[in-house]
C-alpha positions, 0 to 999 in steps of 0.5 A, a space after each residue: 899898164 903902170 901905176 905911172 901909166 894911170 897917173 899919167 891917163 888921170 892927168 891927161 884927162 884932167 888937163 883936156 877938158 874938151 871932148 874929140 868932137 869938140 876940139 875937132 870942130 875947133 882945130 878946124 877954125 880960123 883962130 886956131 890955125 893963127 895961134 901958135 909957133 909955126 914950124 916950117 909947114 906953116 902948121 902950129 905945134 900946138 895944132 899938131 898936138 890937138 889933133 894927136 890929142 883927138 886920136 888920144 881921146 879915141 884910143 883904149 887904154 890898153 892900146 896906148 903906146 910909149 909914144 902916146 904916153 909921153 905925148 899925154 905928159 907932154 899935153 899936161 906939162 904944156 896946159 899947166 905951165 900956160 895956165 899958170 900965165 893966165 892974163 888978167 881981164 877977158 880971155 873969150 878971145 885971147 890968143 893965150 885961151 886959144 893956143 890952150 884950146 889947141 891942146 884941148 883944154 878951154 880955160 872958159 869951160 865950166 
């Protein structure tokens, strides 16, 4: 594995603050399965994600693919940006806290 390889597995755990169980348990939830661009099965893209995110978060590091990285740097670019675009006021029940939560980081969590 590369130094670039490492940056990328450091980024990636400091964009998804969730754990596996974590977001698992919140991909199955109403709120989740609303948020989001829709491709053309109904699901979100963000949804997809999270639950490649899960796999992830499962996978040794000496098992990570090309693929797996790109999506790591993917999910990282993606929290990123959005955090960025933090509303003002409450977020607890913002769609913007929960499409991030579909990328597995919760902008609630301490």
């Amino acid at each position: 594995m590369s130094d670039d390889d490492d940056q990328t597995r450091h980024e990636f755990r400091d964009a998804v603050n969730m754990s596996p169980a974590e977001l698992e348990k919140w991909l199955d939830t109403d709120e989740s399965k609303k948020v989001g661009q829709k491709d053309g099965g109904g699901e979100s893209t963000g949804h997809q994600s999270g639950r490649r995110i899960v796999d992830l978060l499962r996978t040794k590091k000496d098992e990570l693919t090309e693929s797996d990285l790109k999506h790591m740097r993917k999910v990282v670019g993606y929290v990123n940006r959005h955090l960025a675009q933090r509303p003002s006021g409450d977020i607890a029940e913002t769609a913007w806290r929960y499409s991030l939560m579909n990328w597995g980081h919760d902008p609630a969590k301490k």
